[in-house]
Structures are given as C-alpha cells and as structure tokens.
N, C-alpha and C positions, 0 to 999 in steps of 0.2 A: 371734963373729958373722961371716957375709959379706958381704966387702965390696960394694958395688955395680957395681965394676969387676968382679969373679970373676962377681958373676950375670951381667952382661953379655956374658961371654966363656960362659957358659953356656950361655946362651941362643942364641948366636951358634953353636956347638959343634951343641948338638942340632938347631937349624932348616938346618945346611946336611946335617948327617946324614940328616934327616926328607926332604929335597927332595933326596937322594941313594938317601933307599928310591923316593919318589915316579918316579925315573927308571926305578930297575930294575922294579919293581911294571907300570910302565908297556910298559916293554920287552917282558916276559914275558909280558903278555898281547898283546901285538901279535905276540911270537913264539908264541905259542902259538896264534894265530887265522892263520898264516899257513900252518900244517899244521893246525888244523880246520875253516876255514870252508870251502875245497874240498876237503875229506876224500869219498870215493867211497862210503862206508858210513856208518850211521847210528852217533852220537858214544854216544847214549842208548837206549834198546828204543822208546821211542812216538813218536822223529823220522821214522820213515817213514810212521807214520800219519799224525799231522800233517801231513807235506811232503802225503799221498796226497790230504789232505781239498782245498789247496787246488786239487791239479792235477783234483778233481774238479770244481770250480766253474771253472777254466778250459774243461774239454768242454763246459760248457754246462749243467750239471746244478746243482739245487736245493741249494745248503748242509743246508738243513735236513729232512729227510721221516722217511717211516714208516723205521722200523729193518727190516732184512735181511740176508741174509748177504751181499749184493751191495754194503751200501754202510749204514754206521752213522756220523753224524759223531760229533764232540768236545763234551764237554757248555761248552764255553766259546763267549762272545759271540764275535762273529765279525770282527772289524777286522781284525786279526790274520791270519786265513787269507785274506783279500779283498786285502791288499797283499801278502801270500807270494804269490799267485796273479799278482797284474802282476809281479815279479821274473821266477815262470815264466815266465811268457808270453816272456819273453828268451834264459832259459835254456837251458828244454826242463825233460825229464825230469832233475833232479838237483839232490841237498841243499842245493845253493849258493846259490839263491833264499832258502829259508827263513834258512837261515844268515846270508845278506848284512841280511837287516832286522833279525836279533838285533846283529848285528856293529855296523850304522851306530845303532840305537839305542843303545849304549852306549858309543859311541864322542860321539853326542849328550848324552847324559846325560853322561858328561866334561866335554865344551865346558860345556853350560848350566852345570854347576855352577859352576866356573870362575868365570865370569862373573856367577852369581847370588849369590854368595856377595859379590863385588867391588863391588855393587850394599846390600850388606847392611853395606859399610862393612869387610869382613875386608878386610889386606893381602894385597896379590898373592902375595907366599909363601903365606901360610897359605891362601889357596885354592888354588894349587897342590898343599900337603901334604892338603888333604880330596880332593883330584880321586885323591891318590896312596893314600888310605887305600880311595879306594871301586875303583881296581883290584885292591890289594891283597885287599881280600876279595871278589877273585873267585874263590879255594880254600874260600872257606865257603860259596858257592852249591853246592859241587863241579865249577864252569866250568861253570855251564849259563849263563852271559852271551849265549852262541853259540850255543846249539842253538837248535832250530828248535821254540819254544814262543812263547806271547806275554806271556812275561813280560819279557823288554829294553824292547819297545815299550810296556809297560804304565807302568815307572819312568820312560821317558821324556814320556810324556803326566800322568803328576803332577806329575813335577819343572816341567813346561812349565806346567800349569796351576796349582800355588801358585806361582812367580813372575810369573806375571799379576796375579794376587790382589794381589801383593805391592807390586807397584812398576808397575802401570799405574795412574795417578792417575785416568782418567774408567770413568767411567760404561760407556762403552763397551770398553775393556778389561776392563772384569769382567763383560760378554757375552761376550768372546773368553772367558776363563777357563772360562765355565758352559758354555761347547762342547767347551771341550779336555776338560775336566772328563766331560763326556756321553761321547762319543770314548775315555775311558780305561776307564770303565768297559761300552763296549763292546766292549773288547779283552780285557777278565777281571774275573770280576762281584769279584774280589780288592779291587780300587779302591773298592768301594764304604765300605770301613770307612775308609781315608787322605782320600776325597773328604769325607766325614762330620765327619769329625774338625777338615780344616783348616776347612770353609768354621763347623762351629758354635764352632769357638777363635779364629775370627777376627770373628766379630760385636759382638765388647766394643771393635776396633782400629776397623773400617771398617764400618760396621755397613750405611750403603748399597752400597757395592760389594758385601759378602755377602749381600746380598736381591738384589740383581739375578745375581749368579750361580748362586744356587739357584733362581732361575725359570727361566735360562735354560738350566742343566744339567738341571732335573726336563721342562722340553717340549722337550727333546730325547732324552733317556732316553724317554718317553713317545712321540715320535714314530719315535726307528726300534725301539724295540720293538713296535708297530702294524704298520709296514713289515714288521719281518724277521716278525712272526704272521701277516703277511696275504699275503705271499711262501711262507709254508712249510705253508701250508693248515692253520694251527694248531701245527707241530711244533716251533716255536722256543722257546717257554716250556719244552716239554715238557724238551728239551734241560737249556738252560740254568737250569731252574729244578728241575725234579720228577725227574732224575738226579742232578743236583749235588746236592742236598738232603739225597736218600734215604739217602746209605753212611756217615751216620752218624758217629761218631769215634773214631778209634785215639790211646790215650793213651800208645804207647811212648814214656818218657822219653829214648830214646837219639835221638830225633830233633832233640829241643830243648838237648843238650849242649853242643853250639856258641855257643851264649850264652855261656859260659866265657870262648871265645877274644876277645868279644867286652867282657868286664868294664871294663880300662879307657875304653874310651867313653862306655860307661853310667854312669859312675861321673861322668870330665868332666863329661858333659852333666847331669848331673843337679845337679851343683855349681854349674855357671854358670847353669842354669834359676834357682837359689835366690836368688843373686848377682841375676840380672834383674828376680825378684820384688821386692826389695829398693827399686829403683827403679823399674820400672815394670809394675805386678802385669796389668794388661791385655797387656800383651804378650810377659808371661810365659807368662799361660793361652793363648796363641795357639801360642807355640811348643812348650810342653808337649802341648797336646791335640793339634796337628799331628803332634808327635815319636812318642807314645802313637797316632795312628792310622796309622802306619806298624808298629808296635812290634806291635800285635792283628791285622793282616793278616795278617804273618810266621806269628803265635803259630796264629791261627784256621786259616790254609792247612797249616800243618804236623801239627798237629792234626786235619785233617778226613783221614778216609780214605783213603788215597791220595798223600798231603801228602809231599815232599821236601826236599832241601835248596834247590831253587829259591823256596822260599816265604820263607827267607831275604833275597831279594833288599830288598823293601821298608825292611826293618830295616838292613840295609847302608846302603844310600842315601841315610835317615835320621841315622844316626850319622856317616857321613862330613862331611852338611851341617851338622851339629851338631859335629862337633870344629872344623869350622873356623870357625862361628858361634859359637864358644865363648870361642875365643882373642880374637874381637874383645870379646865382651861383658865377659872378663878384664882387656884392656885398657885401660877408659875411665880417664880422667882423676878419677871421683868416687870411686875406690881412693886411699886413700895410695900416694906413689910407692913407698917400697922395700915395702912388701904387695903392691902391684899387679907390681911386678918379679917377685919372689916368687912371685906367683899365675901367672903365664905361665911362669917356671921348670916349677914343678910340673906345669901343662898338657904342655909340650910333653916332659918325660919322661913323663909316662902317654901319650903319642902314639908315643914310643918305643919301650914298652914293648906299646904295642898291635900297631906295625908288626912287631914279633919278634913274637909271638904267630899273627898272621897271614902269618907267611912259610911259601914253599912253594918247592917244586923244579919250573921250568914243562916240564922235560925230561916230567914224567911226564903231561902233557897229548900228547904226542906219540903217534901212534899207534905198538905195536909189530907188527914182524912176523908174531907168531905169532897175533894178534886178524884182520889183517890175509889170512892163509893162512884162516883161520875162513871169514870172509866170505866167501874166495874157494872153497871147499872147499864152502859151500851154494851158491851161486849154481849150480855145475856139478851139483849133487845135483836141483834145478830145473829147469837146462837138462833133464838127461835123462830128467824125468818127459815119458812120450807126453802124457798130459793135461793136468787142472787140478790145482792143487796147493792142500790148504789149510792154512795156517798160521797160529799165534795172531798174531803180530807183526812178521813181516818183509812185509810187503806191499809195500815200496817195491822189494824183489829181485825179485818176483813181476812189478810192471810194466814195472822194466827188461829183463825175458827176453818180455814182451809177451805174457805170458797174465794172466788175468784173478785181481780181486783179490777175496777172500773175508773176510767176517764182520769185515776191518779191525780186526785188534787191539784194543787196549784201549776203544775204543769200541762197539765189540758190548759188552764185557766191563760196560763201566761199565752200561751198561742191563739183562743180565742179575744184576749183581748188585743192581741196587736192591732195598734192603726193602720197600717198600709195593708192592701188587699194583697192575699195570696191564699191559690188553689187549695191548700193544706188547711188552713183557715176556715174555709167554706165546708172542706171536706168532712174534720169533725165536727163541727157543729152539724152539718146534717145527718152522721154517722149517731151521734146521740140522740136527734129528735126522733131519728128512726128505729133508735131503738126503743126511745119513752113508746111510740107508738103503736109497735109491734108487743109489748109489754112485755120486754126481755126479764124487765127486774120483778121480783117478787116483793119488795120493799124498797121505797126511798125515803134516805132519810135525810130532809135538807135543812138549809140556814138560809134562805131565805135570800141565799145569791141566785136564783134561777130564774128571773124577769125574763129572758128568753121565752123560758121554754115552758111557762105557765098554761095556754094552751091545751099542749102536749099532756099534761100533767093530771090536769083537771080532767082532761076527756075521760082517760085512761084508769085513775086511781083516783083514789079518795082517802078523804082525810081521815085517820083512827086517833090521835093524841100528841100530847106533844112528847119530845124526847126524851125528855128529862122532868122529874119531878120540882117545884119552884124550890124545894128543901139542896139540893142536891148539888155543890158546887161543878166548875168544869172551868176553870180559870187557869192554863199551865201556866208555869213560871217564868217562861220565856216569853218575851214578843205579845202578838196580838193577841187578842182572844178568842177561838173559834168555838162557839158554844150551837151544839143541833139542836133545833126547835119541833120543829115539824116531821112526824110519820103518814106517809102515804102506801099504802096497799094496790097489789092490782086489784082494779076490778073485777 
C-alpha cells in the first residue's frame, strides 16, 4: 500500500507540474496573440468579411437588409459586430478591432474563471490549473480564440451570466443574469442551447432566482429581436433565423475527433458529477445539465453545416470549469480521508494526462513568410486591376486598395446556398449573373466555387493566369483554406 506521506508528495509533484503547464499554456497564447492580433491579413478566409460587416455599420449603413452583390451580412446576431464596430471607429480600417474584442474576451473569460471557480470553494491552485487547461485548449479551437468571430465574446457572456445565477444571492442579480443571458445570445444564436440548459438545471437549486431570469432574458430576447426586425425593415430574422436554419447538417466524423484529446476531462467530470449526486442529487442535475448544455452547443455548431473547430470552444470552457470544480468536489471532508487522498491523486494525473494531450508548438501560430508574400502578391494583383474587382472572400484587401467590395464572401454564399426557396435567394444570384454579364467587374478573381455561373464568365472574360505563383504559400492559420486560382479579365 501507499503511504499517505508518498500521496502527499504526489500530489504536491503533479499540482506544481500542472501550475507549471498552466504558465506556459498561458505564455503561448499571449505569445501567440502578440504576432496575431495585429497581424495585417486575415488569420482565417471569413475575417475579413466579418471585420467588413462591422466597418459597414460604422458608415452608417443598416446591419441587416435585402441581400446584393454590394453588401450581404452574417447570418449571426449581431452584438458582436456593433462592438467590433466601436474598436473601429479607433482603429480605422484594420483587423485589429475585431481581434482586440476576441483577445480581451478571453483574456476575461481567464479572469472570470479564476475567480468563479474560488467562489465555488476550489482552491486557488486548482483554479489556476482550470484557467491553465482552458488556455491550453486553445489548439483544439485551432486558435480561433482571436480571430475576428463572436465566438470569445459569446463564452464570455455565459461564463458571466451563470456566475450571476450562481452566486448573486437577490432577486435582482438574477435580473442582471437574464440580461447578460439576452446579450449572449445576441451575440450567436449558439448560446441558446448553454442558456437552456443552465437556467432549466438550475430550477431544482434556486428555483426563484431561475424564474426571474427566464423572464427577464425571454423580454429581452423579445425586445431587441423587435428592435433589430423593425430597424432592418423585416431582414433580421431573415438572417438569423431562415439562413442559419436552411444548410442543413454535415455529419463528417473528422470534425468531432477532437473529443479524443479531450477524454480525460470528460471522464473526471463525469466521476465527480457521480460523487456530487451522492450527496447532493439537485445540484448535481444543475451542473450536469449546465456541463451537457455546453457539451450539445459544441456537438449541434459543429455538426450544422458550415460548423468548425471554433464550435469547440463552449465545451472547452465547460470542462475547464469542471476539472477545477471537480477537484473541489473530490476533496470534501464526507470522503474517507486516504480515499479522498486517493481520489485527488487520480484527479490531478488525468489533468496531467490531459495537459500532454493538449499540448502544442505556439511557434506554428506565427505567421510564416511565404503566407505572408501570398497576401502581399494579391493585394498588388488588385492594385493593378483599372477597375472593380470581384472576389469570393478577400473583401477586406479590396477596401484597403479603396475600391469597392462585392457579393462579401461567405455571406452571399450562405444565402445562395440555402435549401428552401426564397425571393431574396433568387434575387442575388440574378443580381450577380447580371452583373458578370453586363461586365461590371474589371477583374475576377476566383476559386473555383462558381459552377453557377460558369457561362456568364466564359462569355464575358477570359482567362490571363493563375493567382498565385505554385512557389507562393496562401494557407492562414485558422480554419479552412481558401487559396485564389484563377484570373479572369473583361473582355
């Protein structure tokens, strides 16, 4: 048997290991946000529509309206692009707005947790080691902590709204909660499965603070969804509701693998859930269905069409606050002492075991050169078109050479492909054949997504080269890869 002295020295061994990954985990994404939050090119293919959408509500223009080739938003609520938009308003034209509100929101979600966790009764190390687990799986988001999405600000308006729930004792902090709550899921309708989850797993705990913040998150969801329909002359639902909807679901398994790297937490957490039921089966089902409506965000985002590894994040942020909620709930006093020893042992090597699992090299978040030459290689391809230029997804190069921006990436996109027929649908896609055919653009420059409108293309223009030289990488660091092939000319 081991002695009580050897666990001790155990446990002592892996907790300064664990608060030794927590430093570097931490380090590396600060070094790694140091070379991409002012990075001059887009990290991901859809951050410069995104950055585009907000600098269009800074001109003055409507968020939300009919689709065009001149201007298509994001099918996400809009919080999100309304504070990317005040950042602009400082910056000017360039990524670093967008990037600075992903950056300070999880750099907030750090803090909060921290702290909420030390509120939950975990010792200070061990929320330290959860602050250092949810950096560390910033390589299973693929580093989209920082780009310019609103998914940082989304984790941080949950996180912020269940510890309201949690630990503001009146009545009137769980008003505050039902607003932050409203707030979060007006930043990406994603929240609405985590919002669901905590506030109905927490009605067995508190059962009037959970009525009063489901009233006053459901008339606030209700009043700026009125606002933002009765600002957008109808097109806001449209958006966010009847695009998002439409595309359906991709069941590739290779999206959902990373749950792998992911096993020893799931495994903790699900231990110490059992352990809680034991003794207090209500506030077991609080944190389970909380834990579980984080868990089906991930699973439902990544699974909807479209879905990446940023859909990841929820589940991160969940299991982080859960290993270090876990360690507390391991350690009460109602354990036998050497079990209870024993039991925190075994925790903090599956934390071990998770931190190597999730380690990464932060060198390859760095931009390299040859991505870099990329960028700079189109931008001049740009420069020298005499006219308009139109391409699927660099929009954001297109405004910095100060011509105008067309069809907006994946945002046309997501509207042309919806399944179900609608007006608007029909409307851009003939809005762009006509204008391939009237020969608006001076230069296209595509990837090879335009089976459509092939046609149009050919009649019109003709092929000069491809976009890129074969030496010349164009791989951002984020996400998919969007690489231009093909230059066409007018006729």
């Amino acid at each position: 048997m081991i002695s009580k002295k050897s666990i001790n020295q155990l446990q002592s061994i892996l907790t300064w290991v664990l608060l030794a990954a927590t430093v570097f985990y931490t380090l590396a994404y600060l070094y790694s946000s140091w070379y991409l939050v002012p990075f001059p090119y887009f990290i991901d293919w859809c951050e410069g529509n995104m950055f585009m959408q907000s600098y269009w509500i800074l001109l003055g223009h409507k968020m939300f309206s009919a689709p065009s080739i001149a201007y298509s938003p994001n099918l996400y609520t809009p919080l999100y692009f309304y504070v990317t938009a005040l950042f602009t308003y400082i910056t000017g034209v360039d990524l670093i707005a967008g990037r600075m509100v992903s950056f300070l929101s999880t750099l907030g979600v750090s803090v909060l947790l921290y702290f909420f966790l030390k509120k939950e009764k975990v010792a200070p190390k061990h929320a330290l080691i959860a602050v250092g687990l949810y950096m560390g799986m910033y390589s299973v988001s693929d580093s989209w902590y920082n780009i310019i999405r609103p998914d940082s600000l989304l984790q941080l308006l949950l996180l912020a709204g269940f510890y309201l729930l949690r630990h503001t004792k009146t009545l009137h902090g769980a008003a505050i909660c039902g607003f932050v709550f409203a707030l979060a899921l007006y930043t990406k309708q994603q929240g609405f499965f985590v919002i669901g989850a905590i506030l109905c797993g927490h009605y067995f705990v508190m059962p009037k603070r959970v009525l009063v913040a489901t009233i006053v998150f459901i008339l606030f969801t209700i009043v700026f969804t009125l606002i933002s329909e009765i600002i957008s002359d109808g097109w806001y639902l449209f958006y966010i509701y009847d695009v998002a909807t439409s595309h359906g679901w991709s069941y590739g398994d290779h999206l959902l693998r990373r749950f792998y790297y992911l096993i020893p937490l799931i495994l903790l957490s699900t231990f110490s859930l059992f352990c809680e039921a034991r003794q207090n089966k209500a506030e077991a089902i609080a944190l389970f269905s909380s834990y579980m409506g984080f868990a089906v965000a991930s699973v439902v985002g990544i699974l909807h069409a479209g879905g990446w590894y940023n859909n990841y994040m929820p589940v991160c942020l969940a299991l982080a606050w859960m290993g270090g909620k876990s360690l507390s709930i391991l350690s009460r006093k109602s354990h036998k002492n050497k079990y209870r020893q024993l039991l925190i042992l075994a925790a903090l090597a599956l934390l071990f075991v998770q931190m190597l699992l999730i380690a990464y090299n932060p060198l390859r978040h760095v931009p390299d050169k040859r991505y870099i030459a990329g960028m700079d290689h189109m931008m001049s391809v740009m420069a020298r078109a005499k006219g308009d230029v139109f391409m699927f997804n660099l929009s954001f190069l297109q405004a910095r050479l100060g011509k105008p921006v067309y069809y907006w990436g994946s945002s046309g996109w997501d509207v042309e492909r919806m399944r179900m027929f609608h007006p608007a649908k029909q409307m851009l896609v003939d809005s762009l054949n006509d204008a391939l055919i009237k020969k608006k653009f001076d230069t296209l420059i595509l990837e090879g997504w335009e089976p459509n409108r092939w046609p149009a293309i050919v009649k019109n223009y003709r092929y000069v080269g491809e976009a890129l030289p074969p030496d010349v990488g164009f791989t951002p660091l984020a996400g998919v890869v969007s690489r231009p092939s093909q230059i066409w000319v007018r006729r």
